[in-house]
C-alpha positions in Angstrom: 10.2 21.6 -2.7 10.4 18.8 -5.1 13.6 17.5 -3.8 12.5 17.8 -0.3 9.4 16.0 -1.6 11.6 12.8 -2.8 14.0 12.6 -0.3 11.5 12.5 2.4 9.5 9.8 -0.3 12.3 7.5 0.3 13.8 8.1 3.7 9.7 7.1 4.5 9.1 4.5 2.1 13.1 2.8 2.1 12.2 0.2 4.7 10.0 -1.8 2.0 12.4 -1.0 -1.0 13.7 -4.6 -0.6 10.6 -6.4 -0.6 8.8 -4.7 -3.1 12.1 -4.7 -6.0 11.5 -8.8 -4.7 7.7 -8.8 -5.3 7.8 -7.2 -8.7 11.0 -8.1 -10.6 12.0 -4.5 -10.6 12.9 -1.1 -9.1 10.3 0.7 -6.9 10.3 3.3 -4.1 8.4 2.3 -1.1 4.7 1.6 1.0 2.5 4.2 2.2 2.2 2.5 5.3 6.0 2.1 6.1 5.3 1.0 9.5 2.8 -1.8 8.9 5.1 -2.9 6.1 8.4 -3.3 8.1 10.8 -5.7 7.7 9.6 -9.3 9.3 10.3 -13.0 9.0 9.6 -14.3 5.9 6.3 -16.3 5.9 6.6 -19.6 6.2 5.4 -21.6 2.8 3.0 -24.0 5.9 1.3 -20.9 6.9 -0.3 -19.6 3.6 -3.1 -21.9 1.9 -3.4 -19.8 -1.1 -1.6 -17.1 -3.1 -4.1 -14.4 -5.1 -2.5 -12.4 -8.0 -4.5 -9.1 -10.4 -4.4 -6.1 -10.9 -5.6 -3.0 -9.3 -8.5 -0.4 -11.7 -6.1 1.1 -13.0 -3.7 -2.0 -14.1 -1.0 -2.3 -11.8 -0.1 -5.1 -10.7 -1.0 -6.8 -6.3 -0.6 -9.5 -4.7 -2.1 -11.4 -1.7 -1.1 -14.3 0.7 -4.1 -16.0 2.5 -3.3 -17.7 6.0 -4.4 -21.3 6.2 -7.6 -20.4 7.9 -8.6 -18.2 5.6 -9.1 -15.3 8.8 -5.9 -13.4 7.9 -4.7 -12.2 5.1 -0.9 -12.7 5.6 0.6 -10.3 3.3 -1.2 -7.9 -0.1 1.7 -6.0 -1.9 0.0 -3.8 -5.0 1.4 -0.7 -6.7 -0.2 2.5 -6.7 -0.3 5.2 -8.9 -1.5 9.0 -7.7 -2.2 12.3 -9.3 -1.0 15.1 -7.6 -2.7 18.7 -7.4 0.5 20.6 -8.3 0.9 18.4 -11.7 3.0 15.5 -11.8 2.0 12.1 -10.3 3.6 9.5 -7.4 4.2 6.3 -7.9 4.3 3.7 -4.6 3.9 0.2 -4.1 2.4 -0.5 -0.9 2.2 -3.2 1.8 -0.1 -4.6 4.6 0.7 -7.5 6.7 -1.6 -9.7 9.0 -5.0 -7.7 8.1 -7.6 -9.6 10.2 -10.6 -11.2 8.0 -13.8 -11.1 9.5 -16.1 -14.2 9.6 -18.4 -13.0 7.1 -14.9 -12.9 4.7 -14.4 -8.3 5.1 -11.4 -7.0 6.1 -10.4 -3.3 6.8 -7.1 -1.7 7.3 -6.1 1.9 7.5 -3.0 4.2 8.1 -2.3 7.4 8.7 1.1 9.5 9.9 1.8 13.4 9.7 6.0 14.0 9.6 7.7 17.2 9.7 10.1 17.9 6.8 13.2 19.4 6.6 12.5 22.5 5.0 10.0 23.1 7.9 7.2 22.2 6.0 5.0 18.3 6.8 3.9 15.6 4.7 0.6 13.8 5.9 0.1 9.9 4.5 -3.1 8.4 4.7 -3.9 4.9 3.1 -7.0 2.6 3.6 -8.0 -0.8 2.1 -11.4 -2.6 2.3 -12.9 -5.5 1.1 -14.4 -8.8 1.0 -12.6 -12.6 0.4 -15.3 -14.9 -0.8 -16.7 -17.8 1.0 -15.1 -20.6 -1.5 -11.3 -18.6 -0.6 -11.3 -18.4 -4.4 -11.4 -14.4 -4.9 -10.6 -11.1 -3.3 -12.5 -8.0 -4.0 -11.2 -4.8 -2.4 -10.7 -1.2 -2.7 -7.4 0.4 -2.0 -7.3 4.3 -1.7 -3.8 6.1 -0.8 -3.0 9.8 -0.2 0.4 12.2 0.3 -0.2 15.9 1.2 2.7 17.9 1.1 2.4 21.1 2.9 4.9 23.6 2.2 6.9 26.2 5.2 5.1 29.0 2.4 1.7 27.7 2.2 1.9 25.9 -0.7 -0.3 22.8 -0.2 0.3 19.5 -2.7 -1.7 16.1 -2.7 -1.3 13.2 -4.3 -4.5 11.3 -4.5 -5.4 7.5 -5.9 -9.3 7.9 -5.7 -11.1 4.8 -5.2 -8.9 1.8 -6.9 -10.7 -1.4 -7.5 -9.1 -4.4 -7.3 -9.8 -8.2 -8.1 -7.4 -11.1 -6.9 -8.1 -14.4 -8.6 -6.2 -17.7 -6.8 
């Protein structure tokens, strides 16, 4: 199972694999949210008034680009790390692109995909982020809450859950 588990981790996750080693100086595996995070044009340095750096509750590290408006949030990047039911943890960094900032400064974005596995068993992903960029642009408050269920051809059910992470992105 566990083999199954990582190579269907990274066949998920690879898309992102370059991005994210480029965001934080090192190796990582790949976002939840695969789709939302595929490969685009780089982000033009005229589009983005502000960059927002900290560290999610429990310290690992995220990142934000704010468009010039201050309406969409261009790009976050954080790392996320999950316990999982069956012992063991996962480890992901994750990406949104383009989330859509209300007028009132909240945002949501959410994600969810169910894959068949090659051992006949699925893997269900589920990821959601919500929060609030102040009114002076200075500060993003947000929670950031990821999933991975691994259901086995046997029965054998395994999930890898974040809880509720906290984070706070300073400019």
């Amino acid at each position: 199972m566990w083999a199954s588990r990582i190579q269907k981790r990274v066949r998920v996750c690879a898309v992102a694999l370059v991005p994210a080693v480029c965001a934080f100086g090192g190796v990582a595996v790949a976002p939840l949210g695969a789709e939302v995070a595929s490969a685009e044009t780089p982000i033009a340095a005229g589009n983005v008034v502000a960059m927002y750096g900290g560290l999610t509750s429990n310290g690992w590290p995220v990142f934000a680009e704010v468009a010039r408006n201050g309406r969409v949030i261009k790009r976050i990047v954080g790392t996320m790390a999950a316990d999982c039911t069956q012992g063991g943890s996962d480890v992901f960094p994750s990406t949104w692109r383009n989330v859509r900032v209300s007028r009132d400064g909240t945002f949501t974005a959410t994600y969810e995909d169910t894959d068949p596995l090659d051992n006949g068993g699925e893997i269900v992903m589920s990821e959601r982020l919500t929060g609030k960029l102040n009114r002076a642009r200075t500060r993003i408050s947000a929670t950031w809450r990821a999933s991975t269920t691994f259901r086995s051809p046997d029965g054998t059910v395994d999930t890898c859950d974040t809880g509720a992470l906290r984070v706070a992105l300073h400019r």
